[in-house]
DRENGU-509400 format. One record per atom (N, C-alpha, C): residue number from 0; residue in three letters; atom name; x, y, z negated. Coordinates in Angstrom, 2 decimals, padded with zeros to 5 digits. Last residue first. Layout:
! residues N
 num residuo atomo       X       Y       Z
 NUM     ala    CA       X       Y       Z
...
! end
This chain:
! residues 78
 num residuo atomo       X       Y       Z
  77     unk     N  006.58 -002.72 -030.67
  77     unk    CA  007.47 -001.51 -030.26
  77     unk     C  008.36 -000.98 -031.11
  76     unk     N  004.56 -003.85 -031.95
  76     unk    CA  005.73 -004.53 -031.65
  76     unk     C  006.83 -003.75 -031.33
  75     unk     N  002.08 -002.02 -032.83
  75     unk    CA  003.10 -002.57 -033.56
  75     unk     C  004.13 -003.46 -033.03
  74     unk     N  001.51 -002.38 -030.10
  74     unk    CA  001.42 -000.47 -030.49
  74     unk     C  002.27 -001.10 -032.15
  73     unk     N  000.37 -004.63 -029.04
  73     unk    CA  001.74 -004.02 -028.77
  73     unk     C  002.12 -002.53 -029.25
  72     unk     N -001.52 -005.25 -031.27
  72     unk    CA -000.32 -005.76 -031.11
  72     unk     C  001.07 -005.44 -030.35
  71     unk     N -003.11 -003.51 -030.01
  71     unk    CA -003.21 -003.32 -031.43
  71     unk     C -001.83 -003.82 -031.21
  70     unk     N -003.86 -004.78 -027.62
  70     unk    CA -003.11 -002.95 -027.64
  70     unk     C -002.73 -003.28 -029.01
  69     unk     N -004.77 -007.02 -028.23
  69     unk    CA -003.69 -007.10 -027.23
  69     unk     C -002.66 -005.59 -027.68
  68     unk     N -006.90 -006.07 -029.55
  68     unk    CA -005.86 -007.35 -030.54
  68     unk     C -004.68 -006.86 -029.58
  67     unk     N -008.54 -005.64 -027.22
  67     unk    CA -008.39 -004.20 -028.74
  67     unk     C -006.73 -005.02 -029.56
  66     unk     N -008.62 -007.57 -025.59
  66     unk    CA -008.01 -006.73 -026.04
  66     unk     C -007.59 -005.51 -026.39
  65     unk     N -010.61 -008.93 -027.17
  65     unk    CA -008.78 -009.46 -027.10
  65     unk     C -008.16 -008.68 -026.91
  64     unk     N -012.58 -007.41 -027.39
  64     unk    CA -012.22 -007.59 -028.42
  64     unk     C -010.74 -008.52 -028.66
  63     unk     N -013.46 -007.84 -024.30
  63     unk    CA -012.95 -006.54 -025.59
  63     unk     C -012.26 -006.42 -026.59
  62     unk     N -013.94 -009.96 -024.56
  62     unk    CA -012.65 -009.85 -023.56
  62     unk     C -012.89 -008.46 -024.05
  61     unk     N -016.09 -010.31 -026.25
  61     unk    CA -014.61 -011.42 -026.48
  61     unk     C -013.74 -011.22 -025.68
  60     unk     N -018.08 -008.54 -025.03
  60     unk    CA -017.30 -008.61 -025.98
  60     unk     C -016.33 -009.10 -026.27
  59     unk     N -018.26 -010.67 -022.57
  59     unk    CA -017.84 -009.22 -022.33
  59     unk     C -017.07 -008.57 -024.02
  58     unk     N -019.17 -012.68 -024.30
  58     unk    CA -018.04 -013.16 -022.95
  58     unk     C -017.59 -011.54 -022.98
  57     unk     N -022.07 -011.92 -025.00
  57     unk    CA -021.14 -012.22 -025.92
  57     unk     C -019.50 -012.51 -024.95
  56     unk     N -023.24 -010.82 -022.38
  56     unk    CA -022.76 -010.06 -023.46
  56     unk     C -021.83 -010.61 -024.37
  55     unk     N -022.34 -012.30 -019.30
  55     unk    CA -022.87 -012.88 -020.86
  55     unk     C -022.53 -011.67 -021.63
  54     unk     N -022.22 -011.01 -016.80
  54     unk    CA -022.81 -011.18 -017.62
  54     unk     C -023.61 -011.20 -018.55
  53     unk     N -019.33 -009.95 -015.62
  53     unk    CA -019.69 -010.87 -016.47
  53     unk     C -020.79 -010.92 -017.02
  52     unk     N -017.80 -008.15 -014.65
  52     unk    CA -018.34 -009.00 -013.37
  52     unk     C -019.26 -009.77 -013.98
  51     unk     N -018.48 -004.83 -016.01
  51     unk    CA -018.44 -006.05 -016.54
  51     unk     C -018.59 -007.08 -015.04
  50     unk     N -017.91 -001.31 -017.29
  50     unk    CA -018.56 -002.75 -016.19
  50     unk     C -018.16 -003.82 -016.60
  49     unk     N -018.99  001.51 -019.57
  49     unk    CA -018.31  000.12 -019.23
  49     unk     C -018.95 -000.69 -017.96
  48     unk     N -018.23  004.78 -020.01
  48     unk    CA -018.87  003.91 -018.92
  48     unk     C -018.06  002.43 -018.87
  47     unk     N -018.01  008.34 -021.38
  47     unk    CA -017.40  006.75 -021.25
  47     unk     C -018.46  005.91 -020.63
  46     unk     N -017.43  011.37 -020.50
  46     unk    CA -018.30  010.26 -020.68
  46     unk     C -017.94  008.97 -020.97
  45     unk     N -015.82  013.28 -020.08
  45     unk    CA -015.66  012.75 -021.06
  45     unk     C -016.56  011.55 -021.34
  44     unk     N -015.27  014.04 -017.27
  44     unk    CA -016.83  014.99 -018.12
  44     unk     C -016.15  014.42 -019.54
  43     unk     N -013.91  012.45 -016.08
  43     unk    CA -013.56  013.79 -016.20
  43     unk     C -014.48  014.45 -017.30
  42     unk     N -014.43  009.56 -018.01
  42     unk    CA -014.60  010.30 -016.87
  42     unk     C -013.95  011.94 -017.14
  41     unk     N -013.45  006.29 -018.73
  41     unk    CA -013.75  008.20 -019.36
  41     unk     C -013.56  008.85 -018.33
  40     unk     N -014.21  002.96 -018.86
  40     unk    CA -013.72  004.18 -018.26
  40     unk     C -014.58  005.45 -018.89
  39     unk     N -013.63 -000.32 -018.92
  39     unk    CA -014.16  001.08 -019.78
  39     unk     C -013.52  002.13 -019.26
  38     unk     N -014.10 -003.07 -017.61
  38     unk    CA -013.47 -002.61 -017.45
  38     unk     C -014.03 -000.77 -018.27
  37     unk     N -013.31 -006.64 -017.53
  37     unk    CA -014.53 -005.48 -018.37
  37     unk     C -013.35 -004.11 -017.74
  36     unk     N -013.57 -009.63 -015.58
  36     unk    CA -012.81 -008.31 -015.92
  36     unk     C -014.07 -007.53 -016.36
  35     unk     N -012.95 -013.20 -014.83
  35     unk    CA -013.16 -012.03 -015.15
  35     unk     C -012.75 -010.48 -015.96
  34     unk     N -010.38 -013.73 -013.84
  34     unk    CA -012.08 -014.79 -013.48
  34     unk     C -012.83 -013.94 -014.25
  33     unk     N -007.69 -013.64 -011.68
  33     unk    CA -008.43 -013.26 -012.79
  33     unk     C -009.59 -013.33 -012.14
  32     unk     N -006.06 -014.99 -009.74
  32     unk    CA -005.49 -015.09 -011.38
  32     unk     C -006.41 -014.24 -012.16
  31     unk     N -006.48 -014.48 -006.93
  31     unk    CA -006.74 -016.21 -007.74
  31     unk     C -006.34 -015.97 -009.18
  30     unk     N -004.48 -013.11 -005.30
  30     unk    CA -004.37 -014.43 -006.11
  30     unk     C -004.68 -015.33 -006.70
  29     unk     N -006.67 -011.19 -005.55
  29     unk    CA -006.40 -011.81 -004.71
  29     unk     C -005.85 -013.29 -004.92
  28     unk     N -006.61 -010.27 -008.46
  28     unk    CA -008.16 -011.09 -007.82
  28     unk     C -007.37 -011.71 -006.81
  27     unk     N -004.15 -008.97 -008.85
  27     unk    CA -004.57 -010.11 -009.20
  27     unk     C -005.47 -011.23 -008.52
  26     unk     N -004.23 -007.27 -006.40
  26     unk    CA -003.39 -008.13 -006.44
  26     unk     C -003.51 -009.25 -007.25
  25     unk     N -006.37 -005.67 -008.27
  25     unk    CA -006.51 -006.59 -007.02
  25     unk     C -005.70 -007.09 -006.44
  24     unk     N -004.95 -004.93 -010.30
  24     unk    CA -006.19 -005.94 -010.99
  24     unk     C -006.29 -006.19 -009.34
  23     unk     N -003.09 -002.98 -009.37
  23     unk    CA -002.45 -004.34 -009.90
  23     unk     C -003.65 -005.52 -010.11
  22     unk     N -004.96 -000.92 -008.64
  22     unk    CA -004.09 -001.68 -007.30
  22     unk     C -003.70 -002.84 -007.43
  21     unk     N -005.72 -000.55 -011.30
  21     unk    CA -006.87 -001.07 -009.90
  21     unk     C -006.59 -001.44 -008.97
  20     unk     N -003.53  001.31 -011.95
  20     unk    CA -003.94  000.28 -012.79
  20     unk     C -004.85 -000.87 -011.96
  19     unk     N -002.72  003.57 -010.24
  19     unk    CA -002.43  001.56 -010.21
  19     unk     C -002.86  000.64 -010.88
  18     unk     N -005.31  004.79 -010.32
  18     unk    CA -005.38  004.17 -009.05
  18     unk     C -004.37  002.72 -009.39
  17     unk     N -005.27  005.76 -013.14
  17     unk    CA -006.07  004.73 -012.97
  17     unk     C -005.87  004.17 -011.79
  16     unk     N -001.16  005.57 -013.87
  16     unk    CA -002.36  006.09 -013.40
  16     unk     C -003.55  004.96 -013.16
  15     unk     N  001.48  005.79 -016.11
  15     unk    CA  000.34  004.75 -015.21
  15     unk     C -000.71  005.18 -014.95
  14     unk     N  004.19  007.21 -015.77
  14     unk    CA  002.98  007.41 -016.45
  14     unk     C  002.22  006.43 -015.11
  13     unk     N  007.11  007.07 -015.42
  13     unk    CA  006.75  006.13 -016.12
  13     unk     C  005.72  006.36 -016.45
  12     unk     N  008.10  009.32 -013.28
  12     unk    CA  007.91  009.61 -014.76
  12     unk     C  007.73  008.43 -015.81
  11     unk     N  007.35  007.52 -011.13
  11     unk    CA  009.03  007.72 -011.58
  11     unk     C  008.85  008.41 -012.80
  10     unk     N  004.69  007.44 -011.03
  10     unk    CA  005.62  006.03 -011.23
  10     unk     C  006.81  006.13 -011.60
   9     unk     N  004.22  009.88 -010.51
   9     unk    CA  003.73  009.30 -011.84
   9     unk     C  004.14  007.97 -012.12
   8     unk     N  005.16  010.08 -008.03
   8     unk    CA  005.64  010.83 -009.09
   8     unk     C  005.35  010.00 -010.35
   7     unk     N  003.68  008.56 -006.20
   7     unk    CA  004.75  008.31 -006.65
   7     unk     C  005.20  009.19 -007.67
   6     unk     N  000.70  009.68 -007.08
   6     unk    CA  000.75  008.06 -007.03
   6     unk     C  002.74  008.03 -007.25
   5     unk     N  001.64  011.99 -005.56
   5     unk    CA  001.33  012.09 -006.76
   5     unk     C  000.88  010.79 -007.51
   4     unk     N  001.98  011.31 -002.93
   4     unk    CA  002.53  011.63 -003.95
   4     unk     C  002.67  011.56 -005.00
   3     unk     N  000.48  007.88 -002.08
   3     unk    CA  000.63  009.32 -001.94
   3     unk     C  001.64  010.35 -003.35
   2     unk     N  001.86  004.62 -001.09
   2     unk    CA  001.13  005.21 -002.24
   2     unk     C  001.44  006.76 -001.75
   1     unk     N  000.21  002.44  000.67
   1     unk    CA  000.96  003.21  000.70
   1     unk     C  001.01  004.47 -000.76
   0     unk     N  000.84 -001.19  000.00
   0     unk    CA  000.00  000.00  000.00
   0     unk     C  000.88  001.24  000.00
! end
């Protein structure tokens, strides 16, 4: 993919933008390596907005709630 400026800048600063974050989850899908995804987003307004490919409410939670554990855990490993 081609990435535009400001896509490369924010890669050489080390700041992760939402476009790669969405470039890397479809390199996943493609592959075959993820069966589902939640995904929470804040909008310019401040709104927050969850999706889900999933569902089961309880399934959507339990992939929330790994990872809240996931961040939690790397915000103390550092």
């Amino acid at each position: 993919m081609i990435k535009d400026f400001n896509e490369f800048k924010a890669e050489k600063e080390g700041i992760v933008t939402p476009k790669a974050v969405i470039e890397n989850i479809l390199i996943g899908i493609e592959k075959g390596w993820v069966d589902d995804i939640v995904v929470v987003v804040r909008t310019h307004e401040g709104s927050v907005t969850v999706g889900a490919s999933n569902q089961d409410t309880l399934a959507i939670l339990g992939l929330l709630e790994a990872g809240k554990y996931e961040l939690i855990n790397d915000l103390y490993s550092e």
